[in-house]
C-alpha positions in Angstrom: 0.0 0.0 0.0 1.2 3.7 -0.9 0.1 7.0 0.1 0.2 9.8 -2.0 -0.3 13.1 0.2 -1.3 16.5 -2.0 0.4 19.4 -0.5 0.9 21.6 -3.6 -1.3 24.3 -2.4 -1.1 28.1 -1.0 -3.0 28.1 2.2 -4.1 31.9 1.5 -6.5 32.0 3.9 -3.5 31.1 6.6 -1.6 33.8 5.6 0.8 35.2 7.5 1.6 31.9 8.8 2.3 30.6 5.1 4.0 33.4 3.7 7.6 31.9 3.8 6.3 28.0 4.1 3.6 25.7 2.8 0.0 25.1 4.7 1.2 21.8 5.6 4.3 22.6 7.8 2.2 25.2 9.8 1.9 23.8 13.5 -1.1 22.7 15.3 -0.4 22.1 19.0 3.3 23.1 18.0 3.9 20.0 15.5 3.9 20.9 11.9 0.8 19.7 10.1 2.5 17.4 8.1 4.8 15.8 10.6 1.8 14.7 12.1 0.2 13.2 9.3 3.6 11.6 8.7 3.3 10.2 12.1 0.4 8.3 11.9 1.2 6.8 8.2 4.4 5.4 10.1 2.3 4.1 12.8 -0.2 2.4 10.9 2.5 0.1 8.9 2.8 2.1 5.5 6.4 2.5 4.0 5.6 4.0 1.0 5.0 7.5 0.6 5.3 10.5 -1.7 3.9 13.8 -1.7 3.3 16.3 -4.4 4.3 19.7 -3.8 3.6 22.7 -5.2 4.2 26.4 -3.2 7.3 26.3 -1.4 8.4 23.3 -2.9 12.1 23.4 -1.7 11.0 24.6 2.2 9.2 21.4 2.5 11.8 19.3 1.1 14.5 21.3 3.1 12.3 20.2 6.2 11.6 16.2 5.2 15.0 15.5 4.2 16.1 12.7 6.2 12.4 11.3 5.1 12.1 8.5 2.8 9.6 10.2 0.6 9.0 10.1 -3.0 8.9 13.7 -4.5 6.0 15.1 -7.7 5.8 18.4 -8.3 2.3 20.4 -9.3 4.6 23.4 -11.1 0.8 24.7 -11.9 -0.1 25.1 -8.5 -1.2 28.3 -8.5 -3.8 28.1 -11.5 -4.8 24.5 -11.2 -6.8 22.7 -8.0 -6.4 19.1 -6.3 -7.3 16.4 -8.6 -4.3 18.2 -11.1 -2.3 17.4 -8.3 -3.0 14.1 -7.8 -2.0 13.1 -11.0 1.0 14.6 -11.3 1.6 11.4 -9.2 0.1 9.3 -11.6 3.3 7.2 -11.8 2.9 6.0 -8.5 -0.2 5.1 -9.0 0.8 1.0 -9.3 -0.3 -0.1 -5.5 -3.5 -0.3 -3.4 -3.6 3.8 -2.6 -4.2 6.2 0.1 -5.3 9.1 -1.1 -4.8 12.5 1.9 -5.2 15.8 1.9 -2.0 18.2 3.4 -4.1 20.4 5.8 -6.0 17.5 8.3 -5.2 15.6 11.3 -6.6 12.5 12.3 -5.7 10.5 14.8 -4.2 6.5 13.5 -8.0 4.4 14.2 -9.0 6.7 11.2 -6.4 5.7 9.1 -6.1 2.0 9.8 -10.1 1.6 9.5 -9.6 3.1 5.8 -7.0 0.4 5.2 -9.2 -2.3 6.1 -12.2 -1.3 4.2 -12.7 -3.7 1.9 -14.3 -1.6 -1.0 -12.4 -0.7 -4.4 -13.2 3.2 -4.2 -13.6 3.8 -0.3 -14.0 7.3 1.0 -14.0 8.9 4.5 -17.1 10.2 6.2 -17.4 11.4 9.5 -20.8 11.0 11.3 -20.1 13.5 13.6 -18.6 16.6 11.4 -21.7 19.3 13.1 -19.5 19.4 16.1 -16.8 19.7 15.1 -18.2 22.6 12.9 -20.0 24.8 15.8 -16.6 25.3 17.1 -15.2 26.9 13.6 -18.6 28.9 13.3 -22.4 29.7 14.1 -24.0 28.0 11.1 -22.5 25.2 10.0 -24.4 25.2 7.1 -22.4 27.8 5.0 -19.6 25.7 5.2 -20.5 22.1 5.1 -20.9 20.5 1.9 -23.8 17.8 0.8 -23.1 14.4 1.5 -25.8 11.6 0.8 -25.5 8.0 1.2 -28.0 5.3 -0.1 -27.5 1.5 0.0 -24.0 2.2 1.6 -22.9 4.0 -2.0 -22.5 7.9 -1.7 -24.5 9.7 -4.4 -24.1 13.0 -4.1 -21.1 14.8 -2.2 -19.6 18.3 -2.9 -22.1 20.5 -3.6 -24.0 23.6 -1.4 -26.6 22.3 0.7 -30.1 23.6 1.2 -30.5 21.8 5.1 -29.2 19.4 7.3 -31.1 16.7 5.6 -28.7 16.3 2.4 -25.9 16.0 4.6 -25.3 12.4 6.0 -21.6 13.1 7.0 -18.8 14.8 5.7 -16.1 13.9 3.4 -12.6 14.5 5.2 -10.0 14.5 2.5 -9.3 10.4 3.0 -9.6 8.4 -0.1 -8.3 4.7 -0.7 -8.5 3.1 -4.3 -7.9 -0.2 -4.7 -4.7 -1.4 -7.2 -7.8 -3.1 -9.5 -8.7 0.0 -10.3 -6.5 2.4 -10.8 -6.1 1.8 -14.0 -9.7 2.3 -15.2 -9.1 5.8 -12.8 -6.4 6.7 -14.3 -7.9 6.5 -17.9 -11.0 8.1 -16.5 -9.4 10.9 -15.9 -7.0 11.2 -19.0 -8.9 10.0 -21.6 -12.6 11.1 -20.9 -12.8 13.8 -18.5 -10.2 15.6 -20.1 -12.3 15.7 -23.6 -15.6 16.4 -21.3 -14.3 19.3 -19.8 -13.0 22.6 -21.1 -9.3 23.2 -20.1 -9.9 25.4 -17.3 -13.3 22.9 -15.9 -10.5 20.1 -16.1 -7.5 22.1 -14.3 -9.4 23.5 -11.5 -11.4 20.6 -10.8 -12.4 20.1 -7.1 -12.0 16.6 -5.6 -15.3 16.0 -4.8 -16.1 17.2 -8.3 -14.0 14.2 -9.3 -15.5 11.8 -7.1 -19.3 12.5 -8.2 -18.1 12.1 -11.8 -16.7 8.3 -10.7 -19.8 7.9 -9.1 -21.9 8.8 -12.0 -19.9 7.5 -14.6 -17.4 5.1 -13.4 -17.8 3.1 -10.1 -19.4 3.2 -7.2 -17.9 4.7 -4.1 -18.3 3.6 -0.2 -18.1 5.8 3.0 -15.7 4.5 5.7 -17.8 5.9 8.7 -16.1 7.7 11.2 -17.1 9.9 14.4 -14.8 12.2 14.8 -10.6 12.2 15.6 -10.0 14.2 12.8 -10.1 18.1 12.3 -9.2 20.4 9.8 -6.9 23.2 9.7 -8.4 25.7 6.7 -8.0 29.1 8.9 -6.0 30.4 11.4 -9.0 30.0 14.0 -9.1 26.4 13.0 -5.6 26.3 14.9 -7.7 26.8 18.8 -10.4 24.1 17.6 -10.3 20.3 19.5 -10.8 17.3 17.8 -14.1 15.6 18.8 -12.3 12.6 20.3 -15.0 9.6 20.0 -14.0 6.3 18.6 
């Protein structure tokens, strides 16, 4: 198993803290981000991991080197979004794959229960994402994204909701995809989305954007339920939050 980690990104909204280094080596209860995440890969048994950077490439690098880390590079970064990213990795895409975004913690029972799900295309829900939201803001609901669930298959996920009812939990930034495949992914994404789309649709396309069009095209996808031990870290407020801490 291999983890691909996407830390290409600005983090403009943490500015100052990411003028001179990436969103991923800011600190959250004094550990950088991304030694964190690193942490918990270690723990849970996986050797293999790369990340693609982006903003502040060399900082990062400077700061992992005695790491055994596979480098990609998003030279885009600044006009493109995370699905580019991820494929700028797309050579190291020859294993069963964890998939994780560069600005969340979560705590090693996460991890490990996405390993063990059993599902080709699993994705991580949390259950319990409305408290962890009240303590980032009043109303939840102009943040969150739509997140439904039927028959254990996400449908929807991504878009604005309209109430609490479209939202069954929300997506963290945790993906696994099976080595079976990858390869029906991978031409997915280079063959037909990349025709469907206009250049800029297909640059800047979100993640969940990318998952609803494997959903509605490609393969079905399953949530790997969660509540809580995860947060993440899009602000500088979001550096005073707790994690919700069930199991």
């Amino acid at each position: 198993m291999k983890v691909i980690i996407l830390a290409a990104g600005q983090g403009t909204r943490l500015r100052p803290l990411t003028n001179n280094q990436p969103k991923c080596m800011v600190a959250y209860n004094s550990v950088p981000i991304i030694r964190t995440i690193l942490n918990c890969i270690k723990e849970c048994g996986i050797d293999k991991t790369s990340i693609v950077t982006g903003y502040k490439s060399n900082v990062l690098k400077e700061y992992l080197n005695k790491e055994q880390i596979t480098y990609f590079e998003n030279i885009k970064y600044d006009s493109t979004n995370m699905t580019y990213s991820l494929f700028c990795a797309k050579e190291w895409m020859n294993d069963d794959l964890i998939i994780s975004y560069s600005d969340i913690i979560y705590d090693k029972q996460v991890l490990k229960k996405l390993m063990d799900a059993p599902s080709d295309i699993s994705v991580v829900v949390d259950k319990s994402w409305k408290q962890l939201w009240l303590q980032r803001m009043d109303n939840p609901l102009l943040d969150a994204e739509t997140l439904k669930v039927e028959d254990n298959k996400i449908i929807e996920l991504g878009k604005k909701p309209r109430d609490y009812s479209e939202i069954d939990g929300q997506y963290i930034g945790l993906i696994k995809i099976s080595k079976k495949v990858l390869p029906k992914i991978i031409h997915f994404y280079d063959e037909v989305l990349r025709k469907k789309l206009s250049q800029n649709e297909f640059d800047n396309m979100y993640m969940t954007t990318f998952i609803q069009e494997i959903i509605d095209n490609l393969h079905e996808v399953n949530p790997v339920w969660i509540d809580g031990k995860w947060l993440e870290v899009d602000c500088v407020s979001d550096l005073e939050i707790k994690m919700i801490n069930k199991v």
